[in-house]
N, C-alpha and C positions, 0 to 999 in steps of 0.2 A: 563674101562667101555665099555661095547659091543654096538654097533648099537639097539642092542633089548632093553637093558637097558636106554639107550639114548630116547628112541621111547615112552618107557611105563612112562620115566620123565616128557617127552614133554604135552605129553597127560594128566597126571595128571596137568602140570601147566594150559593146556587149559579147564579142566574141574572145575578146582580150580576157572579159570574168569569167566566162563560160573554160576557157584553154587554164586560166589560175586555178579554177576551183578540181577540173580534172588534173591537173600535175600533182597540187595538194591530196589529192586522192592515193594517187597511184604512188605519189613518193613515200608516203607515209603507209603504204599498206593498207588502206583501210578498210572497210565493209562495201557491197558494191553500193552502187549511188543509188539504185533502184529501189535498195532495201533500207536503204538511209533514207527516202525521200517518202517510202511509202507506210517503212513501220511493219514489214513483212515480218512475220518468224523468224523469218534466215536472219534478219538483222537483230533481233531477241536473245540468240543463243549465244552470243561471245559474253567469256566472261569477265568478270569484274575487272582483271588486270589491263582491260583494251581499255576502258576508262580510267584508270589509274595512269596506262602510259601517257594517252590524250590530254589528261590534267596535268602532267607531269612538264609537258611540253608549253602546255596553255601559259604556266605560270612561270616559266625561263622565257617567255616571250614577252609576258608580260614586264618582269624585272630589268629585261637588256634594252627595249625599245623606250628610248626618249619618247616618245610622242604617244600619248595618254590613247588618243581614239586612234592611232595606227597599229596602238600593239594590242589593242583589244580587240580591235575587227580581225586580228590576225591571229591570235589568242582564240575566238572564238570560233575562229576554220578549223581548229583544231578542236576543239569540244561539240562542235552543230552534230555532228553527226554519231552522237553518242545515243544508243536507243534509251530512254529514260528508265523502262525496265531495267538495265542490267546496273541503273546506281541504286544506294541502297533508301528504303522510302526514306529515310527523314531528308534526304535534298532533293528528291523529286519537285517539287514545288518551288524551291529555289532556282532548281534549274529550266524550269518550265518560265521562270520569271524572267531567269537571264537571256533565254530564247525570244521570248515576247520584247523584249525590249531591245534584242539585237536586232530581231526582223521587222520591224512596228510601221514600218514603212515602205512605202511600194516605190522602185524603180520607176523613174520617169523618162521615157525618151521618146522627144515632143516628134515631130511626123510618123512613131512607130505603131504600131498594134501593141500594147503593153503585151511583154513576154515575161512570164512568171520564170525570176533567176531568182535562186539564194543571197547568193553573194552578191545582184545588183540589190536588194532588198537589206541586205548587211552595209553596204556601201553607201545607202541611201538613210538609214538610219542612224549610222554614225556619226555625218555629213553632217545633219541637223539637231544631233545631240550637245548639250550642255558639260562643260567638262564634269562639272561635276555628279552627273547621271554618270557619266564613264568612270567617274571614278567610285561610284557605289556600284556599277556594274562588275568593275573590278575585285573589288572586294568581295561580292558577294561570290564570284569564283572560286579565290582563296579562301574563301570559307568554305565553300563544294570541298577545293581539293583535300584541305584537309581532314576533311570527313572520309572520305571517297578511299584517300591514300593511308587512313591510320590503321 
């Protein structure tokens, strides 16, 4: 395989996360990506029950998917874009933890110009993760939700 071939693979994988993460968007309703991405106001005022649905979903993904770091990166599509404001403070911190260690990692794609993606940064992170990180990250979810959702 040649450098050019290599390059036009790459690119389709980053456009494949880029097409995932906007379907996940749009199928689920959610805040625009802008306000998700920037921490705007607009993304501030939804209330408490948009976190509650997004946990709600986090932790049925969590419980049906075999595969420990597949249902937590996918688990965690569904909670990334919860503005921390609208949980309540005692899991702010927890969730600030499980963000930091979902994204802890940069997307690598060797002939590119690093392009700052979530979900290549989610994908790269969980790639390199220890099951058992996932499996404290998991947990520590289920303990969100059920703060979040009581």
């Amino acid at each position: 395989m040649n450098n050019h071939e290599t390059s036009d693979n790459r690119s389709r994988g980053a456009d494949i996360e880029e097409a995932a993460f906007e379907a996940a968007q749009e199928m689920h309703g959610s805040i625009p990506r802008e306000a998700a991405a920037t921490g705007n106001d607009e993304a501030t005022t939804l209330p408490l029950g948009y976190a509650q649905e997004r946990f709600v979903h986090a932790i049925h993904i969590l419980a049906t998917t075999a595969d420990i770091k597949r249902g937590l990166a996918a688990a965690f599509l569904e909670i990334q874009i919860i503005p921390k404001d609208v949980l309540p403070e005692e899991v702010r911190r927890d969730f600030e933890w499980v963000v930091n260690k979902m994204t802890s990692k940069t997307p690598h794609y060797p002939d590119q110009v690093p392009v700052p993606s979530k979900i290549g940064s989610i994908s790269a992170s969980v790639r390199g993760m220890h099951r058992t990180t996932a499996e404290q990250i998991a947990k520590r979810i289920c303990l969100i939700e059920a703060i979040v959702c009581d």
